[in-house]
Residue frames as a rotation matrix with the C-alpha (Angstrom) as fourth column:
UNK 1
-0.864 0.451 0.224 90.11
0.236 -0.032 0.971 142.90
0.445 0.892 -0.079 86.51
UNK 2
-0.807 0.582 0.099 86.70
-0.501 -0.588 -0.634 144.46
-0.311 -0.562 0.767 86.97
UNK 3
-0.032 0.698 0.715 83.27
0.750 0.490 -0.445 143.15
-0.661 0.522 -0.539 85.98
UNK 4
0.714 0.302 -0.631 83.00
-0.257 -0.725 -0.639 146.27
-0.651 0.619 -0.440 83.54
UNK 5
-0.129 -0.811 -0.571 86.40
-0.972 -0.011 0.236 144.62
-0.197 0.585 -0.787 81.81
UNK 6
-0.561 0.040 0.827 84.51
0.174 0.982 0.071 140.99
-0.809 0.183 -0.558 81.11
UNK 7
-0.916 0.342 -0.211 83.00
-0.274 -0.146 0.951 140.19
0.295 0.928 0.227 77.93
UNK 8
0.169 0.981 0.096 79.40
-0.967 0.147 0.208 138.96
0.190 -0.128 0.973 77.86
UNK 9
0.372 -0.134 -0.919 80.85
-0.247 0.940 -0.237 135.31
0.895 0.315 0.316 77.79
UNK 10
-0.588 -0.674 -0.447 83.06
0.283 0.346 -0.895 135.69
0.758 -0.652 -0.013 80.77
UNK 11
-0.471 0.812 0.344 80.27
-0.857 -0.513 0.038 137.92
0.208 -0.277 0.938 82.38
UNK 12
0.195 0.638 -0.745 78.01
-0.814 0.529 0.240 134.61
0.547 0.559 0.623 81.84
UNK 13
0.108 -0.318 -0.942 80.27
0.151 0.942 -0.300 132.21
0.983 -0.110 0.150 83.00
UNK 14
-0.685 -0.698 0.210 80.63
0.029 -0.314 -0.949 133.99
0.728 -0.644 0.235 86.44
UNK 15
-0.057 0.717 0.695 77.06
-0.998 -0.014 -0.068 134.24
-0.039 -0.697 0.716 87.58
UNK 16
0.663 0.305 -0.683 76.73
-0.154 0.949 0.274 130.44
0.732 -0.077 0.677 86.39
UNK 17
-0.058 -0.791 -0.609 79.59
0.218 0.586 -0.781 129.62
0.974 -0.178 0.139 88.67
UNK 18
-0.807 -0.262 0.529 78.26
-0.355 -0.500 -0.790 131.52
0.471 -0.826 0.311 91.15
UNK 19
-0.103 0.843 0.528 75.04
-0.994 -0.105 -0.027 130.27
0.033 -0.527 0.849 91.24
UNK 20
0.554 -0.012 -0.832 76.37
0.043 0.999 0.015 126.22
0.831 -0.044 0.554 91.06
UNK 21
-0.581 -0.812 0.045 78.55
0.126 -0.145 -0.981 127.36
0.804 -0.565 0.187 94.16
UNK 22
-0.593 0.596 0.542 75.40
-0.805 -0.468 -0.366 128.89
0.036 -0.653 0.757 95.92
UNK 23
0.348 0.752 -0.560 73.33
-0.838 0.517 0.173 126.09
0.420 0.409 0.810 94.88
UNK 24
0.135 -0.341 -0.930 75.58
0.353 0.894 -0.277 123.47
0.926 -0.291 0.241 96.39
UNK 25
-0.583 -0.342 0.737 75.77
-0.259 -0.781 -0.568 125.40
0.770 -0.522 0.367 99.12
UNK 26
-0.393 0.837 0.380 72.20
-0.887 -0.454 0.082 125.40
0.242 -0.305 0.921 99.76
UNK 27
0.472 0.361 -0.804 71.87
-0.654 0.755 -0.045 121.41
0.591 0.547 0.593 98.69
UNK 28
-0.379 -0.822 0.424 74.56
-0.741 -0.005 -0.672 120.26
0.554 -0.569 -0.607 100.78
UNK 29
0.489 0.538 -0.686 73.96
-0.022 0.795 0.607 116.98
0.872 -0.281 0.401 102.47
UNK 30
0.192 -0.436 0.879 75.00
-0.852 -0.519 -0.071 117.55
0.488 -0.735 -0.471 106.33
UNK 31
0.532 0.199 0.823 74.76
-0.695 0.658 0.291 113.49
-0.484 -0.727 0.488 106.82
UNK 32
0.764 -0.539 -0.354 77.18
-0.162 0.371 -0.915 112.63
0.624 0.757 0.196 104.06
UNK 33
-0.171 -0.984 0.046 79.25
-0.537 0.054 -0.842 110.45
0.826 -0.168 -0.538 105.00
UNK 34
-0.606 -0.225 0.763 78.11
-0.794 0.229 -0.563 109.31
-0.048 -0.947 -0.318 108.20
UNK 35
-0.939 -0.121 -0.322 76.85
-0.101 0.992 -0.078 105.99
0.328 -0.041 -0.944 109.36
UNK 36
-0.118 0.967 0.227 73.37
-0.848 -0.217 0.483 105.20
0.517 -0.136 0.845 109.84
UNK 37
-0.485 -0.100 0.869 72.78
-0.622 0.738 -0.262 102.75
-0.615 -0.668 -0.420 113.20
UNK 38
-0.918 0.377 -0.122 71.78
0.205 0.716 0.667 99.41
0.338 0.588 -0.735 112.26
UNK 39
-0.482 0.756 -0.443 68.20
0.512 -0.167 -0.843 100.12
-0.711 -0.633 -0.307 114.29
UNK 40
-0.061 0.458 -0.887 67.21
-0.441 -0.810 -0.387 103.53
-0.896 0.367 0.252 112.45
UNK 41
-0.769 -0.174 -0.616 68.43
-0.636 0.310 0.707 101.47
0.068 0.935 -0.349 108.88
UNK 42
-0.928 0.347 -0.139 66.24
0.298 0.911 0.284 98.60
0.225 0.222 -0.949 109.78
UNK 43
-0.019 0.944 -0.328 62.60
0.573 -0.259 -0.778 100.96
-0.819 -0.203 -0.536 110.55
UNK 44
-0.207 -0.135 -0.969 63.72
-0.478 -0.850 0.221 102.82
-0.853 0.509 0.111 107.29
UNK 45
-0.954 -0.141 -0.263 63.77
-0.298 0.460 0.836 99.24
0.003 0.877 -0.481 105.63
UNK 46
-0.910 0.403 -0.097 60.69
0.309 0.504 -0.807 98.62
-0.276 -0.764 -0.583 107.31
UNK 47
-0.346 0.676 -0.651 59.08
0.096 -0.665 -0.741 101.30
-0.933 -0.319 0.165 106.50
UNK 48
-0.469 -0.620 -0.629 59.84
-0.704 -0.167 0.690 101.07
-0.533 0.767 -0.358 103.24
UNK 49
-0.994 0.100 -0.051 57.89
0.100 0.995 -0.003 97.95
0.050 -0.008 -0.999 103.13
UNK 50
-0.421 0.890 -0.175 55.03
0.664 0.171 -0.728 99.03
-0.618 -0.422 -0.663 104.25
UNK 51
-0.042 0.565 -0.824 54.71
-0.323 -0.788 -0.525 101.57
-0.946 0.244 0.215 101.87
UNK 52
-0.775 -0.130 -0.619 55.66
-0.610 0.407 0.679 99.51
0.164 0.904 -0.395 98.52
UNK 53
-0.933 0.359 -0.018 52.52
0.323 0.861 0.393 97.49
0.157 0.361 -0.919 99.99
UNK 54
-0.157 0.791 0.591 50.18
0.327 -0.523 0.787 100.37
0.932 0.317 -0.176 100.33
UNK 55
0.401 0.662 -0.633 49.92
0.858 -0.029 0.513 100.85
0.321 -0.749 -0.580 104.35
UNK 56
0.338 -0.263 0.904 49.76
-0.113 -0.965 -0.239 103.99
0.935 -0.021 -0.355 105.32
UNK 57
-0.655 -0.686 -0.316 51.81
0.336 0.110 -0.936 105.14
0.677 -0.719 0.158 108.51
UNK 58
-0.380 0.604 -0.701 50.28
0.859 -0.051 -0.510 107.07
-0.344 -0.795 -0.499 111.77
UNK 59
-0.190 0.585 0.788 48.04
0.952 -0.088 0.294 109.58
0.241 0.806 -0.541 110.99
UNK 60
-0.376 -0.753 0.540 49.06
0.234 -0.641 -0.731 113.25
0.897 -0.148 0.417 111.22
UNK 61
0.427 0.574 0.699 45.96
-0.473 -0.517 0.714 113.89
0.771 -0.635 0.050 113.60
UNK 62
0.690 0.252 -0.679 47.15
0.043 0.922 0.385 110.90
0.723 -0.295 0.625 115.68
UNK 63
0.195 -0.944 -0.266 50.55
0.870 0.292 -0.397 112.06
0.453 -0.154 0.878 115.96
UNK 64
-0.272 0.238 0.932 49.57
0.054 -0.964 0.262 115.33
0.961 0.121 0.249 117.18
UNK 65
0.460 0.847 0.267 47.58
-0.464 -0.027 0.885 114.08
0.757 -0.531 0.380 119.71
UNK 66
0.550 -0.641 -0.535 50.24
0.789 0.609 0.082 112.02
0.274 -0.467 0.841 121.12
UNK 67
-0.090 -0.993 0.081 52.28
0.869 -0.118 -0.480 114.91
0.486 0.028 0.874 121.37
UNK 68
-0.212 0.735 -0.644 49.57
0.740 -0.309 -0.597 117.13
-0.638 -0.603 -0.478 122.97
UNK 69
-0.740 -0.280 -0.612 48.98
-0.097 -0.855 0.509 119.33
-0.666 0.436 0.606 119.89
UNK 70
0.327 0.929 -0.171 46.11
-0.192 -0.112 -0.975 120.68
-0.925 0.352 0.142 117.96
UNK 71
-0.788 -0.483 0.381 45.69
0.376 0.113 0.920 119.33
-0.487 0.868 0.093 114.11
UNK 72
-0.410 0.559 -0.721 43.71
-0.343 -0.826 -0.447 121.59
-0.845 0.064 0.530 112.26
């Protein structure tokens, strides 16, 4: 079958399917599935904390500077 031999319906239904195919594609989680160390989980719960109580983290200039880069 060609696209010139689909109706407007089937036509329709093919680009959606194509573009929820591309779309997951694109969306894909590459860390599904895997295990997060206990370490990295606990500074994530951590962190997590500190922001539900308002403190902000390191500041971007800071982290720049640490890293020998200019923050504009």
């Amino acid at each position: 079958m060609q696209i010139k031999d689909l109706t407007i319906e089937e036509l329709k239904a093919l680009i959606r399917e194509t573009v929820i195919e591309t779309l997951e594609d694109f969306l894909e989680d590459p860390d599904e599935g895997k295990e997060i160390r206990p370490e990295i989980k606990q500074q994530l719960l951590e962190s997590r904390k500190r922001r539900a109580t308002g403190q902000r983290g390191i500041p971007a200039e800071e982290v720049a500077k640490r890293f020998g880069l200019t923050w504009r």
